[in-house]
N, C-alpha and C positions, 0 to 999 in steps of 0.2 A: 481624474481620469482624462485621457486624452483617446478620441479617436475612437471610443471603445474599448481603451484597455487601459489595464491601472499601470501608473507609474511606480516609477521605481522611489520613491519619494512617501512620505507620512501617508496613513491612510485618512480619509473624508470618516468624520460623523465617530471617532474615537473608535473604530475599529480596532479589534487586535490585530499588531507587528508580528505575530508569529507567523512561522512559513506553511506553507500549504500541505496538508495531512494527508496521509493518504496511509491506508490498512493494507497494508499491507502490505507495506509493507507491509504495508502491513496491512490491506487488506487480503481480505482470503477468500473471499467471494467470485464467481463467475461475472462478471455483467457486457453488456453490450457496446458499439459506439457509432455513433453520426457519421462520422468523417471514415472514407473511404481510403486504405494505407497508401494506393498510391497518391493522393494528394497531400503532397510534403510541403510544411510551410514556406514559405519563401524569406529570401534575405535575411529583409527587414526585421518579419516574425520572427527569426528565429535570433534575431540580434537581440528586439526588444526581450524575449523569455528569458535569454542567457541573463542581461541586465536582472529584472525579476529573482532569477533560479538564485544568482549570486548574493545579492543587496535585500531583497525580503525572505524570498524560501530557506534560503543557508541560515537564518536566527536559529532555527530550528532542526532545518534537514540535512546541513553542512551545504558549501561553495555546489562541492561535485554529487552532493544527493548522498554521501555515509553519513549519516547522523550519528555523534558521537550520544546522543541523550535517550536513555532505554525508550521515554515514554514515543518519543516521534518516530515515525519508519523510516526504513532507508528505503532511499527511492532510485539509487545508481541502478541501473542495469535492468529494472521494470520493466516490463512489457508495454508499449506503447497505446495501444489501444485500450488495455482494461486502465492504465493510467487516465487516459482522455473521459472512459467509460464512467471513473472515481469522480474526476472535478465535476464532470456534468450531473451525479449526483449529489456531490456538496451543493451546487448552485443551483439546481431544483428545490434546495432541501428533506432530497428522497431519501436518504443516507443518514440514520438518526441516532448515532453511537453518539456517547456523552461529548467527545472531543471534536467532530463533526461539528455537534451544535456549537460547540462553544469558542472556537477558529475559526471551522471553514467553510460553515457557512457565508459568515461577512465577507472574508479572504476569495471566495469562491464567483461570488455577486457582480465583481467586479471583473471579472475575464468572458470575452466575447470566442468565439471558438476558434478563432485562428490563434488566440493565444494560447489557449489551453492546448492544441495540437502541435504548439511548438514547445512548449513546456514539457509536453508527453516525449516527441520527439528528442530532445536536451537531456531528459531523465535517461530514457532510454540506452543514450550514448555512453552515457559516463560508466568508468569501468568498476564493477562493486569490490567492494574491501572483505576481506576472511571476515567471518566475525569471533569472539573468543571462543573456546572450547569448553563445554561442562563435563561433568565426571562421565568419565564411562560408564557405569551403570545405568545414567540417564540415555546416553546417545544410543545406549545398545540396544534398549527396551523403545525408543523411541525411533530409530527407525524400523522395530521390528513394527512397531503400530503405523510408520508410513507408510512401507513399503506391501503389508500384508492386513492393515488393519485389525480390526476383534472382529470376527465373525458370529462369536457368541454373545457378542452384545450388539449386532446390530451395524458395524464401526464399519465403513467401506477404509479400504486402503486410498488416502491418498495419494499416492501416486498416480493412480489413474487417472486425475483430472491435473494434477499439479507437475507430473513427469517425474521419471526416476531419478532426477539429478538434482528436482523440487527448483528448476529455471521457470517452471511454470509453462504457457501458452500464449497464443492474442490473446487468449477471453479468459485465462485463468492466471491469478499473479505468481511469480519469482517470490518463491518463499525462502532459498535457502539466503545464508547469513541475517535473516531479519534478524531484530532486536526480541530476546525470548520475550520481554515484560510485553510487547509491543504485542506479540502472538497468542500469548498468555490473557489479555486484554479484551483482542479480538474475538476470540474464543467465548469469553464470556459473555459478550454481546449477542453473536451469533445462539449463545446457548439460549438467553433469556429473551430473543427477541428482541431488542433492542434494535439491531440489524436485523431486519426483515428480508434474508433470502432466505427460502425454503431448503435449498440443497446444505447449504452449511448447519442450515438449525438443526435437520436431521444426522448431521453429521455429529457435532458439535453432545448434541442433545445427551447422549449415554455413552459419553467421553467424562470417566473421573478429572479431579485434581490433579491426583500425579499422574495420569493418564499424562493430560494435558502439559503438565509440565514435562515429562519425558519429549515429547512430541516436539517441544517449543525449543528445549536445549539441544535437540538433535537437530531442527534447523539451524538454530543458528551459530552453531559450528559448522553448516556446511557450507563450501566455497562460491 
């Protein structure tokens, strides 16, 4: 580490090389952030993150944040703040999904905030990729659960937090094109707790299987 922030180089103490995770793609959660949107990294930062995003994060998340790999999110075109929002909870260690623990936390340890706001920044910019399409049956039934939720079971429509277009918010992420496994994933977390916010657990919570899976192929067919 130089300066407060990790190089673009081996990590200290056998860390893992994997790039920096984030739900949601793939997360799906609401959360908050420190840094206030008009203070935008400068130069430097955001030269050092670009180095980072490319040479550590892309193992994983690709150069420009499309992750070719189901299990990692994509992180192109994210929301900047609930991005900043995610690292800050990998490096607390408030964020306690299996993959969290097992990445990004170490990954996370190492970024002081101005890096992590240029990182967010970086994400942010890059422009996201379609992702494949699943059968229609799945997209049809699964944006009728986005856009209108199950009201007999309890099920708010997502869109109302996540937008009709599923680009998401600040405080709410950019679901459309995720990786479905990645949603799918998430989901499960959120169901059992494992990810501790309250709004998605209730969400989450009396959403079946193919619920779920409907919902995850409808995302990520969309642009």
């Amino acid at each position: 580490m130089r300066n407060g922030k990790i190089s673009a180089g081996p990590l200290a103490s056998g860390r893992v090389t994997a790039a920096l995770m984030l739900i949601g793609g793939a997360a799906i959660c609401c959360a908050g952030s420190g840094v206030r949107a008009e203070e935008s990294p400068d130069a430097s930062a955001q030269l050092h993150a670009r180095t980072i995003a490319v040479t550590v994060c892309g193992t994983c998340h690709g150069a420009d944040g499309n992750s070719t790999q189901p299990k990692f999110p994509r992180l192109a075109g994210q929301n900047a703040k609930y991005l900043e929002a995610q690292l800050k909870a990998f490096r607390s260690q408030s964020r306690g999904d299996p993959d969290a623990i097992s990445y990004m936390w170490g990954m996370a340890a190492e970024l002081d905030d101005e890096t992590i706001a240029a990182l967010a920044a970086y994400y942010a910019a890059q422009k996201p990729e379609a992702g494949p399409r699943a059968a229609q049956a799945h997209t049809t039934r699964g944006r009728e659960i986005y856009e209108k939720g199950i009201p007999a079971e309890g099920v708010p429509a997502c869109s109302s937090c996540h937008g009709a277009d599923a680009h998401g918010t600040q405080d709410f992420p950019r679901l459309a094109s995720q990786h479905e496994q990645y949603i799918l994933k998430q989901l499960g977390s959120f169901q059992s707790n494992m990810r501790n916010v309250a709004i998605m657990h209730g969400v989450a919570l009396n959403l079946k299987s193919p619920e779920m899976q409907s919902v995850a192929s409808f995302l990520q067919s969309q642009p």
